[in-house]
C-alpha positions, 0 to 999 in steps of 0.5 A, a space after each residue: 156741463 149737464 146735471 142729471 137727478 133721477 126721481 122716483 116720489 122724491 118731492 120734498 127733496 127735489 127742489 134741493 137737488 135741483 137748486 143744488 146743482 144750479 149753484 154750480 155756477 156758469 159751468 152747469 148749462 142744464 140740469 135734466 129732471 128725470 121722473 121715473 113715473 112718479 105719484 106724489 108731487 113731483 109733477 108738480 114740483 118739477 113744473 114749478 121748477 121749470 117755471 123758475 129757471 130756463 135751465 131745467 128740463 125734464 122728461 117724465 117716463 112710466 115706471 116699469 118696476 
C-alpha cells in the first residue's frame, strides 16, 4: 500500500503524519511526500525524514496558487 501527504508550509506537522502512516505496519510499502512548493522547513524536514527511513519518497513541485 502507498500512502500519499500532500504539503503546503506544514512542517511542524509533517513528521507526524509521516511517522504516522509508517506505523501502519508491513502493509505500507511507501509514503509519498508531495510538497507543494513550500517556504517554510519542510524541505528540510522532508530530507531528514528521507534520512530516517528508506520508505519515504518525495517530490517537490512550485506552487501554482
Amino acid at each position: 500500500m502507498s500512502v500519499v501527504i500532500t504539503t503546503y508550509n506544514r512542517s511542524a506537522m509533517l513528521p507526524h503524519a509521516v511517522r504516522s502512516a509508517l506505523a501502519g505496519g508491513e502493509a505500507v510499502l511507501e509514503v509519498l511526500v508531495i510538497d507543494d512548493g513550500s517556504t517554510d522547513a519542510t524541505p528540510r524536514v522532508v530530507r531528514d525524514l528521507l534520512a530516517e527511513d528508506a520508505r519515504v519518497r518525495a517530490f517537490r513541485h512550485p506552487n501554482r496558487g
